[in-house]
LUMKE-155657 format. One record per residue: y, x, z of N, C-alpha, C in turn; residue number from 1; residue in one letter. Coordinates in steps of 0.05 Angstrom, whole numbers. Atoms other than C-alpha are relative to their C-alpha. Layout:
BEGIN
    nyy    nxx    nzz   cayy   caxx   cazz    cyy    cxx    czz  nr rest
      Y      X      Z      Y      X      Z      Y      X      Z NUM    A
...
This chain:
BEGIN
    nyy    nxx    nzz   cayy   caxx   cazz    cyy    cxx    czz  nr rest
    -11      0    -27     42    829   -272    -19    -13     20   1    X
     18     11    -12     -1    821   -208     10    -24     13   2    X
     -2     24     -9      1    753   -174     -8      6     31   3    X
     15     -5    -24     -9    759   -100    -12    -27     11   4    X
      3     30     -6    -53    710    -61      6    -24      8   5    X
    -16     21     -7    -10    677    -28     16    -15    -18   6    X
    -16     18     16     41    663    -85    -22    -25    -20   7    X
     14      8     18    -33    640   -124     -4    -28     21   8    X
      0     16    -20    -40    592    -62     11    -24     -4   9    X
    -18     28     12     18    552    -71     -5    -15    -11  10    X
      5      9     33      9    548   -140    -23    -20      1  11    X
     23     20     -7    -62    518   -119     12    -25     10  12    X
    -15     25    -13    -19    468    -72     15    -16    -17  13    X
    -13      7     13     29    450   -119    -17    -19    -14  14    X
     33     11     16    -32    434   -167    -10    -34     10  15    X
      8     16    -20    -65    396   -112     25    -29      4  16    X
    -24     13     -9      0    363    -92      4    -37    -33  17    X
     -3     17     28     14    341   -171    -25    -28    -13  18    X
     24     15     11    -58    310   -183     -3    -20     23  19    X
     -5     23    -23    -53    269   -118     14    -19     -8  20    X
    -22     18      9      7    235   -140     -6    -15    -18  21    X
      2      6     34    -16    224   -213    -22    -15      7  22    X
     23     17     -9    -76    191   -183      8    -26     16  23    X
    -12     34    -17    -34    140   -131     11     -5    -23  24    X
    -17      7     28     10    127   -196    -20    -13    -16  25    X
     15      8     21    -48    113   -246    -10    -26     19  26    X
     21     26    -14    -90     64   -188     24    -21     -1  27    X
    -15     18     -3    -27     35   -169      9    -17    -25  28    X
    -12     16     18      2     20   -233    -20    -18    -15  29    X
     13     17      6    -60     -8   -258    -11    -21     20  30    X
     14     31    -15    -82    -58   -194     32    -10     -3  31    X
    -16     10      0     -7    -77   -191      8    -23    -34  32    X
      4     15     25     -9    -96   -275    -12    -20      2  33    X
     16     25      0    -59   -146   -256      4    -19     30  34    X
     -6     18    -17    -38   -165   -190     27    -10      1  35    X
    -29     15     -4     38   -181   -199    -11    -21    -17  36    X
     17     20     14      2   -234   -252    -17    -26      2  37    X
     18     17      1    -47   -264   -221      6    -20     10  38    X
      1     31    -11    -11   -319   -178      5    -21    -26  39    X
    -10     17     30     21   -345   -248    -19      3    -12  40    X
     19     -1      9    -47   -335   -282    -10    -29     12  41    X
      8     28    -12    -73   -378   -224      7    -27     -9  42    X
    -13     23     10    -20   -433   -230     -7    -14    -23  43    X
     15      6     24    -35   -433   -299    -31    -12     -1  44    X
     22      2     15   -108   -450   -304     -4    -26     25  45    X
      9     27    -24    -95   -501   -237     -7     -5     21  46    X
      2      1    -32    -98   -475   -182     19     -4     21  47    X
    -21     17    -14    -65   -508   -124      8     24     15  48    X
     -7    -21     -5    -21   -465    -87      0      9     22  49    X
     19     -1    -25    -62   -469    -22    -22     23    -10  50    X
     27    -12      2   -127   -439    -53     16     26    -16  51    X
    -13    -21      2    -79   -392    -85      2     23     17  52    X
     -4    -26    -21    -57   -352    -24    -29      2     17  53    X
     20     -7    -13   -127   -358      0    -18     20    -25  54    X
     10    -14     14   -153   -325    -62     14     27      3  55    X
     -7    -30     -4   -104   -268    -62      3     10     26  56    X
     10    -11    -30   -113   -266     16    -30     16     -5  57    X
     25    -17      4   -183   -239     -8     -1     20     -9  58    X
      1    -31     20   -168   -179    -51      9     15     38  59    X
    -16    -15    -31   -140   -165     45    -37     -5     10  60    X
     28     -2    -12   -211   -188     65    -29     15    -20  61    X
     29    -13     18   -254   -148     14     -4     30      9  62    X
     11    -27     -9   -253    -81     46     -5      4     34  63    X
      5      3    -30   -249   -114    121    -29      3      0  64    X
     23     -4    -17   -326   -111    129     -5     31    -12  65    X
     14    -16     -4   -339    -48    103     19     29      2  66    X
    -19    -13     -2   -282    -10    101      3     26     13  67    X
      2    -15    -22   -292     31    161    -16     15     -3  68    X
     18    -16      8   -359     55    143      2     16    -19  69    X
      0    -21     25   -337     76     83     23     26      6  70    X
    -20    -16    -17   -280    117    118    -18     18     12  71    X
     11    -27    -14   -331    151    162    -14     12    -17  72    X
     13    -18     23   -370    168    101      8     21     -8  73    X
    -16    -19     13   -315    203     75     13     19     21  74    X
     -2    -19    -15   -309    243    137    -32     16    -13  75    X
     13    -14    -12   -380    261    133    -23      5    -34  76    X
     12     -7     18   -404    261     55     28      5    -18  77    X
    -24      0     14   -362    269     -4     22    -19    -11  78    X
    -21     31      4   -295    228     -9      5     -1    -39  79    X
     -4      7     26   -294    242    -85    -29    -23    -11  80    X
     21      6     14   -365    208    -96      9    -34     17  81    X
    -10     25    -10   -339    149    -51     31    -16    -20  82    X
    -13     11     23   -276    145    -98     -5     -7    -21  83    X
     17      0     20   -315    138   -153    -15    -32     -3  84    X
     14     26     -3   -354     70   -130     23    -12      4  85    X
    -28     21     -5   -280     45   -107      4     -6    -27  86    X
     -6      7     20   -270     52   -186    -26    -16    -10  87    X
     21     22      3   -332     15   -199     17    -18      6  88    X
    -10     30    -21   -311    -45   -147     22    -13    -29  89    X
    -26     11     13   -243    -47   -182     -6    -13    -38  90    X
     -5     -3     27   -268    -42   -261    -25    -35     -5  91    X
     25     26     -2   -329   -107   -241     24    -12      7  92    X
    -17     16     -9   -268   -142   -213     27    -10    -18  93    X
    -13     10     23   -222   -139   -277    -14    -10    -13  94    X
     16      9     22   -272   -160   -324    -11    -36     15  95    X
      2     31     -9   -292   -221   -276     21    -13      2  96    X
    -29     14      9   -216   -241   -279      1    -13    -29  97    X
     -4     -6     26   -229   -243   -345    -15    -30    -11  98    X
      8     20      3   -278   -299   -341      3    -27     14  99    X
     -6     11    -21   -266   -328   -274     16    -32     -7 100    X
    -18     23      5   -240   -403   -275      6    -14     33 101    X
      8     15    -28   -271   -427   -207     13     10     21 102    X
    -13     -6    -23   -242   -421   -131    -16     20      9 103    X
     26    -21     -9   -307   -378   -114      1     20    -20 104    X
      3    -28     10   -318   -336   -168     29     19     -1 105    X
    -28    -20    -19   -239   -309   -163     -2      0     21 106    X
      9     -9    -18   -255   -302   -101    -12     18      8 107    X
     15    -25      2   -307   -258   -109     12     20     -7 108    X
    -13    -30     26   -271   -218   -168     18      8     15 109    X
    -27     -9    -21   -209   -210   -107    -18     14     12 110    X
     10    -11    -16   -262   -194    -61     -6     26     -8 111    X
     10    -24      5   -289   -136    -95     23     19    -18 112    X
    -11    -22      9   -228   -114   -125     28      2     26 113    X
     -7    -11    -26   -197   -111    -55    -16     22     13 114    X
     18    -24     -8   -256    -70    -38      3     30    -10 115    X
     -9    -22     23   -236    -23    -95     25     15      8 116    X
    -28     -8    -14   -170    -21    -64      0     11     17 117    X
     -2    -16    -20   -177     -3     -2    -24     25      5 118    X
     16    -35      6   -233     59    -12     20     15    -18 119    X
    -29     -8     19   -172     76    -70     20      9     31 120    X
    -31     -8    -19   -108     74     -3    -22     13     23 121    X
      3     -9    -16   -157     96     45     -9     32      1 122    X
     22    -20     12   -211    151     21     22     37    -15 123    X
     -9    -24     14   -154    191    -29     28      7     25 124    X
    -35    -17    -22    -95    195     28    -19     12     16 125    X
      8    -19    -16   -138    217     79    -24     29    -11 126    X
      1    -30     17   -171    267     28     18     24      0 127    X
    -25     -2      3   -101    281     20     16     24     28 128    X
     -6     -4    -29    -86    293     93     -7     26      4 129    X
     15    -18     -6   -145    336     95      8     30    -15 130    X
     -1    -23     16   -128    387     41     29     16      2 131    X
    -23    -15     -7    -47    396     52      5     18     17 132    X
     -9    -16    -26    -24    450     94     22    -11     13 133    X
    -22     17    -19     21    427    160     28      5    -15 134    X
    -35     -5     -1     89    461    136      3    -19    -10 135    X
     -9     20     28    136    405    106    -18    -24     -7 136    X
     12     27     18     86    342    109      5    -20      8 137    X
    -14     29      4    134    295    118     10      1    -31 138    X
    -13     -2     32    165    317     50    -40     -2    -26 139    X
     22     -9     10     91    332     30    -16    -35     -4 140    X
      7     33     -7     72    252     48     15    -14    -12 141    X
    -14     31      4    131    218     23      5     17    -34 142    X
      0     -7     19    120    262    -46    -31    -16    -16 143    X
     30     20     17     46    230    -57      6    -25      1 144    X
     -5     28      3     71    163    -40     27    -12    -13 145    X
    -18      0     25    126    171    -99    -16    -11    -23 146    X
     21     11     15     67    163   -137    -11    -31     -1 147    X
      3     33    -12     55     93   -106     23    -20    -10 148    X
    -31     11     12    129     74   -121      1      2    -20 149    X
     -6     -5     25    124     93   -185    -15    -24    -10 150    X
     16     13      6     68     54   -200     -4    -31     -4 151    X
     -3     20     -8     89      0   -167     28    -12    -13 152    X
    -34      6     25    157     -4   -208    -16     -7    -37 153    X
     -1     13     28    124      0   -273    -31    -18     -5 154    X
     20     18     11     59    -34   -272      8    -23     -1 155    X
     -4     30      7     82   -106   -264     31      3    -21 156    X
     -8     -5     29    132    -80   -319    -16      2    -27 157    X
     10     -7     28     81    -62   -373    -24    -34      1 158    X
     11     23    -10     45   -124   -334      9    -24    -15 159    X
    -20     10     10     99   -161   -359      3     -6    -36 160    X
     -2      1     22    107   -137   -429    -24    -11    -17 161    X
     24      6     13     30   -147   -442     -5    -30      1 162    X
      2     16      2     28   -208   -418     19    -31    -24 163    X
    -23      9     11     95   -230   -457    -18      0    -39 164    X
     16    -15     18     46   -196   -521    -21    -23     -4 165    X
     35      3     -6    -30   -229   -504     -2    -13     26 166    X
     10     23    -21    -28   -263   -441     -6     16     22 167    X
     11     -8    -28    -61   -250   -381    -24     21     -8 168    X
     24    -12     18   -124   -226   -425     -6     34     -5 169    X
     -4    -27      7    -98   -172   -452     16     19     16 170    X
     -4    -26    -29    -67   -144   -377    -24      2     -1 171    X
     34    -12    -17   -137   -143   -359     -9     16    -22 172    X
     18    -15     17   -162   -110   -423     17     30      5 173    X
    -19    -25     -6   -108    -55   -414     -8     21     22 174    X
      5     -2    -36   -119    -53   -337    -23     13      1 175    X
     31    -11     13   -201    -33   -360      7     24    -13 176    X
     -4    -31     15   -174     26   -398      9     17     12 177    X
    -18     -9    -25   -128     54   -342    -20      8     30 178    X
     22     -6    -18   -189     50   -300    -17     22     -8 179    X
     12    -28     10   -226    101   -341      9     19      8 180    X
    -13    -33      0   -170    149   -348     -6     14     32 181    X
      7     -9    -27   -167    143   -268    -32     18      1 182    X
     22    -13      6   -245    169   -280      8     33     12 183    X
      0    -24     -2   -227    229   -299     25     22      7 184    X
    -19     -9    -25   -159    240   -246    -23     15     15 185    X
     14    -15    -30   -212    237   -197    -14     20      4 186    X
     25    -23      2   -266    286   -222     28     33     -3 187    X
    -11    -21      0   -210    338   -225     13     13     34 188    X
     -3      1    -30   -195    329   -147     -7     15      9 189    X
     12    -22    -17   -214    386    -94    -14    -31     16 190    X
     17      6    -22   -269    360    -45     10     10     33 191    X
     -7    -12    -32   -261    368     33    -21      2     14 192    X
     21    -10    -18   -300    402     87    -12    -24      8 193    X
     17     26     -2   -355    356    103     -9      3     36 194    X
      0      2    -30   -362    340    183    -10    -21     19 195    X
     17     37     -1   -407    286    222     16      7     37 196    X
     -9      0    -27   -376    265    287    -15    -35     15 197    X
     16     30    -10   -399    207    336     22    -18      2 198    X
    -24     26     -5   -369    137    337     15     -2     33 199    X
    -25     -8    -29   -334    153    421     20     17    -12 200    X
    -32    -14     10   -298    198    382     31    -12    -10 201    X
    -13     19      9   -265    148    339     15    -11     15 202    X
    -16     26    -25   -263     97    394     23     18     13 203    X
    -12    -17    -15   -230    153    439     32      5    -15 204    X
    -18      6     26   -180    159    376     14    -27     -2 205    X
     -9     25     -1   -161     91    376     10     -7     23 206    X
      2      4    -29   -159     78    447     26      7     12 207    X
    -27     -4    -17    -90    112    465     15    -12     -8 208    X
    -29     20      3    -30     78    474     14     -2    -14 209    X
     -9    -14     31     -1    105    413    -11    -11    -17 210    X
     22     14     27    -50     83    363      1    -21     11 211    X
      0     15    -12    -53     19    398     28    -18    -12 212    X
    -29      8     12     22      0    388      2      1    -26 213    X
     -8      4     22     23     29    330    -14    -18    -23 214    X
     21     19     24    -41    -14    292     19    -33     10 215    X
    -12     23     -2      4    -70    322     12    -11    -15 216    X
    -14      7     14     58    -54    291     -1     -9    -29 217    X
      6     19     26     29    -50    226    -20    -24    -13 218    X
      8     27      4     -5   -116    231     21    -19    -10 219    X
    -30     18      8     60   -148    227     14     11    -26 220    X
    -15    -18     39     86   -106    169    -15    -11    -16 221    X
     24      6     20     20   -118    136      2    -33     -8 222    X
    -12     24      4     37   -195    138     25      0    -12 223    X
    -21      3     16    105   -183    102    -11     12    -22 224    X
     13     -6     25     61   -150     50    -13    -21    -10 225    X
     10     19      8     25   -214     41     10    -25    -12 226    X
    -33     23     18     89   -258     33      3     12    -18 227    X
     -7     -7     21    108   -218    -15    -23      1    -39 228    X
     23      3     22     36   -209    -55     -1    -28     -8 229    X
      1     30      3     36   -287    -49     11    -17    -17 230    X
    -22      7     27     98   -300    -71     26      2    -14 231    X
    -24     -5     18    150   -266    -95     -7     -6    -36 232    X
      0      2     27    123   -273   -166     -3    -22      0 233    X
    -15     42     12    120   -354   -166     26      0     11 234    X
    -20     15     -9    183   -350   -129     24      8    -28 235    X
    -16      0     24    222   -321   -184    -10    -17    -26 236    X
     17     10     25    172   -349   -243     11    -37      7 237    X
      7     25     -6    167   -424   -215     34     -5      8 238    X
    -26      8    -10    232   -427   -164     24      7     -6 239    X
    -19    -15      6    277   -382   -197      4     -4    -29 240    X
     -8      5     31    268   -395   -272     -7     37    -13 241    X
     -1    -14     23    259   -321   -294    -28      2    -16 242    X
     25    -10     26    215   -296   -352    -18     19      8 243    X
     22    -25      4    160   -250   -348      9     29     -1 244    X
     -4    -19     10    187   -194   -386     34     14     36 245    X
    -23     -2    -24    253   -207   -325    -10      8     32 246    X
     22     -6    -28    193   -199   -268     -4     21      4 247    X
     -2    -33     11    177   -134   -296     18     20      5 248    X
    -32    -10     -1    248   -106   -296      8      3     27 249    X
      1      6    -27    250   -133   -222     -9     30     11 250    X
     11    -14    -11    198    -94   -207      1     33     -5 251    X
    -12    -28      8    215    -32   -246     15     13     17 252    X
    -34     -4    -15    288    -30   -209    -12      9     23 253    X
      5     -2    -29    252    -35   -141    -21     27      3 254    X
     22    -11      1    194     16   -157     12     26    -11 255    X
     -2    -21      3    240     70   -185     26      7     18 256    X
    -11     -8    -17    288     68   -131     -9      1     30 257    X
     14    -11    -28    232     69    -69     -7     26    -21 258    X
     15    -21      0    201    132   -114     26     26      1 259    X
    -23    -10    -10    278    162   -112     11      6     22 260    X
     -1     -7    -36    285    153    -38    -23     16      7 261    X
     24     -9     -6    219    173    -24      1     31     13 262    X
     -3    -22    -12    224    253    -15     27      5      7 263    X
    -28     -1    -18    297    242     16     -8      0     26 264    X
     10     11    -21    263    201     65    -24     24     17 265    X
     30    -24     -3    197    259     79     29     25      8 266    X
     -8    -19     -2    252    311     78     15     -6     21 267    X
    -15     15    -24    296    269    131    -13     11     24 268    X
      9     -3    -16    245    267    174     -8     30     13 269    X
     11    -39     -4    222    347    172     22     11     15 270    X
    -18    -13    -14    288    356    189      9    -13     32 271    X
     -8      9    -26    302    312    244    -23     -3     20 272    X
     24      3    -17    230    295    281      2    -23      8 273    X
      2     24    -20    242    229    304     -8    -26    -18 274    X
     16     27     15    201    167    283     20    -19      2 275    X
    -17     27     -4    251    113    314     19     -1    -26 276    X
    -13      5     23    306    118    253    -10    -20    -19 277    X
     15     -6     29    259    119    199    -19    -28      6 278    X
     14     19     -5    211     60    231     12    -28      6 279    X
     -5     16    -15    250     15    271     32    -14    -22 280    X
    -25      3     22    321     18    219     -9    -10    -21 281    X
     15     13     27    267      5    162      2    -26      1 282    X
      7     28     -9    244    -59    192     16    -20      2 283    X
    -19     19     -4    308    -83    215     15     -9    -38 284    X
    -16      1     23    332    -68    142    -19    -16    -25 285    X
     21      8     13    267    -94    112     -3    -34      4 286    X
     -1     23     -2    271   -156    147     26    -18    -15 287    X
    -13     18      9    335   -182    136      4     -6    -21 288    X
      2      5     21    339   -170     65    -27    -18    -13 289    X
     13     30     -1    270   -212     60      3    -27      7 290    X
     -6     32     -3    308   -271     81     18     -6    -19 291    X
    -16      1     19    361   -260     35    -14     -6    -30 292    X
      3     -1     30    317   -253    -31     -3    -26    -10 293    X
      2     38     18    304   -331    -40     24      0    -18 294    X
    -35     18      4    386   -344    -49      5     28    -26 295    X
    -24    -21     24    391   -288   -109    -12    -20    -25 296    X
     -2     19     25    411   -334   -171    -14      8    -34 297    X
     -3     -9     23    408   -286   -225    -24     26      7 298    X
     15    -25     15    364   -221   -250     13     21     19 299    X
    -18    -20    -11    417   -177   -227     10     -3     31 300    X
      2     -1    -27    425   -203   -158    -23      5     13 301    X
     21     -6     -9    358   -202   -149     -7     30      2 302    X
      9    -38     -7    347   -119   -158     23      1     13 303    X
    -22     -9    -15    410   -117   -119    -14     -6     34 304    X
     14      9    -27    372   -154    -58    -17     22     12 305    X
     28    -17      2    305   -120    -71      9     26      3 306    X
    -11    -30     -1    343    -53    -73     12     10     28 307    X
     -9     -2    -37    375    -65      1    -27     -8      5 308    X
     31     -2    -25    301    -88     19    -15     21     -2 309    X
     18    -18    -11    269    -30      4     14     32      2 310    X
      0    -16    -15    312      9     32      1      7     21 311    X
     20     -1    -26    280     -6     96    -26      3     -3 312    X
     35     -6      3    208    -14     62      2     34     -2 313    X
      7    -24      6    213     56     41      0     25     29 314    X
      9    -10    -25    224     93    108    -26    -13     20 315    X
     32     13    -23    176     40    143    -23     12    -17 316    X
     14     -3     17    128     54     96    -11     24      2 317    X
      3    -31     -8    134    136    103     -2      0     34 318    X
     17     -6    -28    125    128    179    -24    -15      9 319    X
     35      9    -14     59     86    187    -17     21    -23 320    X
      7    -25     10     42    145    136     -2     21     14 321    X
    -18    -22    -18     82    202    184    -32    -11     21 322    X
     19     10    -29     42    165    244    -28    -10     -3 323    X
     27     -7      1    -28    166    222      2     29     -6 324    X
      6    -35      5    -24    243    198      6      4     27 325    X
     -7    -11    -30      8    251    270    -27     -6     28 326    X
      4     10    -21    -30    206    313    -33      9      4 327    X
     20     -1      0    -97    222    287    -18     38     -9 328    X
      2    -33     11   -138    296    283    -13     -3    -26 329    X
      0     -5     43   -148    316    204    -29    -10     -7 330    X
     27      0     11   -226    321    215    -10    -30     -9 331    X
     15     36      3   -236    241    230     20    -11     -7 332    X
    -26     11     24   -175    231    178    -16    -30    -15 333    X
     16     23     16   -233    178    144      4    -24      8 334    X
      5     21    -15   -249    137    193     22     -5     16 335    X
    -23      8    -15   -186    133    233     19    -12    -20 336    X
     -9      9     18   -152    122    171    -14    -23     -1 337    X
     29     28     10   -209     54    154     15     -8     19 338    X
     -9     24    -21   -183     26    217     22     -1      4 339    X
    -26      8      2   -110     31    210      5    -18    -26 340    X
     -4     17     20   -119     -1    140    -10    -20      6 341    X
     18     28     -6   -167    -55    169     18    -16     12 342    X
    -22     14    -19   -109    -76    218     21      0    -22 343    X
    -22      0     10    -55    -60    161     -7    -34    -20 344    X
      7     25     10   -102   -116    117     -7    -27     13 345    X
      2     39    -25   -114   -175    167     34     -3     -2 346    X
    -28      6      5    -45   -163    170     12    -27    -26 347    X
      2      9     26    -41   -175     91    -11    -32     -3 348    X
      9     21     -1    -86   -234     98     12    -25     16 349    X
    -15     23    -16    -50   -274    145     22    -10     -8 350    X
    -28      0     16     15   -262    101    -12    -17    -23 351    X
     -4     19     32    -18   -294     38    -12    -25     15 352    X
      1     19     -4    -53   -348     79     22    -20      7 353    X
    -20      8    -13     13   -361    115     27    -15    -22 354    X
    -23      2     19     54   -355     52     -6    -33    -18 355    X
      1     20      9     10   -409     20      2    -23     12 356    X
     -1     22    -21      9   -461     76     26    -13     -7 357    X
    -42      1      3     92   -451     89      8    -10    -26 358    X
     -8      9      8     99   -468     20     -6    -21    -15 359    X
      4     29      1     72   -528     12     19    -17     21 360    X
    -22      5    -12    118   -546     66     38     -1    -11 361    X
    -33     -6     -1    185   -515     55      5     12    -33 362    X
     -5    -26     27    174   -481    -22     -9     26     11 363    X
     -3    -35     -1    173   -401    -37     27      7     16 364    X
    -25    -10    -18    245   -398    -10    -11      0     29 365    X
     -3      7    -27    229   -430     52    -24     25     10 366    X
     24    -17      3    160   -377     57     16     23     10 367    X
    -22    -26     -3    213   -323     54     16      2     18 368    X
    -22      3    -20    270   -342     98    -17     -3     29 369    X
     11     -1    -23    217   -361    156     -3     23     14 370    X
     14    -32    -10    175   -298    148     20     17      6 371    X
    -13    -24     -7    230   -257    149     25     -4     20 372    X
     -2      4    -27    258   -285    217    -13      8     16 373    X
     21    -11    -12    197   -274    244     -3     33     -3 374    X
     -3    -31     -1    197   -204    226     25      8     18 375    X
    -22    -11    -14    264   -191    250     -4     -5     34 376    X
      6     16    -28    254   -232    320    -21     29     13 377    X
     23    -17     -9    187   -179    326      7     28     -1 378    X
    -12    -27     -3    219   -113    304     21      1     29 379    X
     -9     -4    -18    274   -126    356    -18     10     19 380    X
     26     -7    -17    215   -132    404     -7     32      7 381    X
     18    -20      2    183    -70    380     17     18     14 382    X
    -23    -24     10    246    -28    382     -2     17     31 383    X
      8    -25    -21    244      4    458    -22      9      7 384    X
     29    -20     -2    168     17    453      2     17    -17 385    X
     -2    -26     17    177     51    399     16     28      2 386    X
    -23    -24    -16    235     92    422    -19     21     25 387    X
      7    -17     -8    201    110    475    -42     18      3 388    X
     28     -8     -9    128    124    462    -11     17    -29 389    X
      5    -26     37    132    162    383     25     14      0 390    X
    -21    -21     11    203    202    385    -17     30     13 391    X
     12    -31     -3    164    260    417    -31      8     -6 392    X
     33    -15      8     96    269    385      0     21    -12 393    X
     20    -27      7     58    327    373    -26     -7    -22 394    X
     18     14     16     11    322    312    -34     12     18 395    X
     33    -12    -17    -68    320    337    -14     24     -3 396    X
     16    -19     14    -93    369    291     14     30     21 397    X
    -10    -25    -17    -37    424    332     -9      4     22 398    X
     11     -2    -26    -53    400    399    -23     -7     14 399    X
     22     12    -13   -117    385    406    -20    -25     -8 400    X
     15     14      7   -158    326    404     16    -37     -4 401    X
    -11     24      8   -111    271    410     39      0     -9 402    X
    -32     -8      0    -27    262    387     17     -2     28 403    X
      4     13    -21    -15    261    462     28     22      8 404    X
C-alpha cells in the first residue's frame, strides 16, 4: 500500500515530536537525580546552610556568562554539536561531585554543570521550536515539556532509592551512565537550517514592550525556582522528618501529575488563545500553595499541597514556553531563547541566595511562607499588564519580524 507524502510527514513529526520528549525526560531525570540530593549531600559533609544556597545558586550562574553566545551559535552553526559539549559540561560536573569536599571546588562542579544545563533547556527547545510545524503548538509545546515533568517526578525518585542503596556515590555513578545514553538521544536528532543574523537584530527582539515585561516576569518566577531548588529538600529531610525514599515519592506524585496536566494545558490554550488564564491563574495558584507547603505534617499532605501548587506551576510554566515561541521569530529561536533563560536564571540565583540567607533567620518554613507572599503581592501587580499587553498576540514567525 502506497504511503502519501504528507501522511509520511507526520509520521516524520510524530518521530521528531517522540525523540524530543525522550531527550527532556532522560536530561531531566538525570540532573534532577543528583540535584534533589545535593543540599542533604551538602549538609552532610558540613556545609553551612549559607554557602549552601550559594553553591546551588551556581549551577543559575554557570551558563550566565556564556549562555547567550552559545544560543547565537545555535542559530548560526549546529545546535546538535553544541548539545553535545552541554553533555560534556554536565558528565565533568558529576564526576567532580564525586570528589568535591571544598566550598570552591563544588562550586565549580555547580558551575559547569549549570553550564550543561542551560545549553540542555536552551539549545534543544529552541531546536525544537525550529523544527515543529505552527498547527497545534501549544499542544505541540506542552507535549515536549511532559518530558520535563516526567523527569522531574522520577529522578529524585530513583534519586532517592539509590541513595537509600549507596549513598550519594552511587546517584552520581548512575547519573554518569544516563549521561551516555543521553549521547546517543542526541545523535538521533534532526539538525536545523543554519542562519547568521546581526546582534540589532536580537537587541531589536528584546527591545519591545512585550519581551520586556515578559523577561520580568520570569525573573520573579525564576526566584521561586530557587526557593524551591534550595530548599524544599532540607525542608522536608531536616524540618519535616521525612526519609529519602518519602522525598522521592514527593517528587514522583508532583512530576506525574504536572506531565498529566501538561497536554490539557497546550490543548487549552489552542483552543482558547489567551495567555492571561494560563499565566496570571498559574501564579496566583502557584503562589499561594508555596506558602502553604511548610505547614504539611505528613507524606500525604505534602503531595496533596504540591499537587494544588503545581497546578499553577504547570500552566505558568507552558506560557513563558507559549510566550517565547510567540514573542520571538523561529530563525533567532537561539539567541532570543539564551536571553530569556539568562533572566529566567538570575532569577534562580537570587531564589537560592535568598532562600539561604532567610533561613538562617526564620528556618525552611519561614524561606517558604515569605517567598511565597512575595510572589503573590507581585503577580497581583503583574495581572493588568498582562491582561492587557499578551491576550492578543500574533506569533513573529506569521507576522513578520516582531510578535507585535
Amino acid at each position: 500500500m502506497k504511503v502519501n507524502r504528507k501522511e509520511k510527514s507526520n509520521e516524520l513529526n510524530h518521530w521528531k515530536q517522540a525523540l524530543f520528549t525522550l531527550c527532556s525526560f532522560t536530561f531531566t531525570l538525570t540532573f534532577w537525580m543528583v540535584l534533589a540530593f545535593l543540599p542533604i549531600h551538602l549538609a552532610g559533609i558540613g556545609i553551612p546552610s549559607g554557602m549552601t544556597g550559594v553553591i546551588m545558586g551556581t549551577y543559575s550562574l554557570g551558563g550566565l556568562g556564556f549562555i547567550i553566545p552559545f544560543g547565537i551559535l545555535a542559530d548560526r552553526f549546529s545546535p546538535k554539536r553544541i548539545l553535545y559539549l552541554g553533555v560534556a559540561f554536565v558528565f565533568v560536573h558529576i564526576f567532580g561531585l564525586k570528589a568535591a569536599r571544598g566550598f570552591i571546588t563544588l562550586s565549580l562542579c555547580t558551575f559547569l554543570g549549570g553550564l550543561g544545563l542551560s545549553i540542555f533547556q536552551i539549545v534543544l527547545f529552541s531546536l525544537y521550536l525550529k523544527v515543529i510545524p505552527e498547527s497545534g503548538k501549544g499542544f505541540k509545546i506542552s507535549t515536549y515539556q511532559m518530558g520535563f515533568f516526567l523527569g522531574f517526578g522520577f529522578g529524585p525518585l530513583a534519586g532517592g532509592f539509590l541513595w537509600s542503596q549507596g549513598g550519594y556515590n552511587l546517584v552520581l555513578t548512575v547519573a554518569s551512565f544516563a549521561v551516555l545514553l543521553l549521547v546517543i538521544f542526541y545523535s538521533l536528532l534532526p539538525d536545523s537550517e543554519i542562519r547568521a543574523f546581526s546582534w540589532s537584530e536580537y537587541k531589536q527582539d528584546i527591545a519591545q514592550k512585550k519581551a520586556l515585561l515578559f523577561l520580568l516576569i520570569y525573573f520573579v518566577y525564576g526566584m521561586h525556582f530557587g526557593v524551591e531548588q534550595t530548599g524544599f529538600s532540607i525542608l522536608m529531610k531536616k524540618e519535616l522528618g521525612f526519609r529519602a525514599s518519602e522525598i522521592g515519592v514527593v517528587y514522583l506524585a508532583v512530576g506525574l501529575w504536572m506531565a498529566l496536566l501538561s497536554p490539557f494545558t497546550g490543548h487549552g490554550f489552542d483552543v482558547q488563545r489567551k495567555i492571561t488564564p494560563f499565566l496570571i491563574g498559574g501564579l496566583l495558584v502557584s503562589s499561594l500553595f508555596h506558602i502553604v507547603t511548610p505547614f504539611s505534617k505528613n507524606i500525604e499532605q505534602m503531595i496533596a499541597v504540591r499537587i494544588l501548587h503545581t497546578l499553577g506551576d504547570t500552566p505558568a510554566i507552558f506560557s513563558m514556553g507559549m510566550l517565547t515561541a510567540i514573542l520571538f521569530p523561529q530563525g533567532r529561536m537561539g539567541g532570543n531563547s539564551a536571553v530569556v533563560y539568562s533572566i529566567r536564571t538570575m532569577g534562580i540565583f537570587a531564589g537560592n541566595v535568598f532562600t539561604g540567607l532567610l533561613a538562617n533567620l526564620a528556618g525552611y518554613r519561614g524561606a517558604f511562607v515569605y517567598s511565597g507572599l512575595f510572589f503573590l503581592c507581585v503577580t497581583i501587580i503583574f495581572w493588568p499588564l498582562v491582561s492587557g499587553l499578551f491576550d492578543n498576540l500574533q506569533p513573529a514567525s506569521q507576522v513578520g519580524k516582531y510578535g507585535k
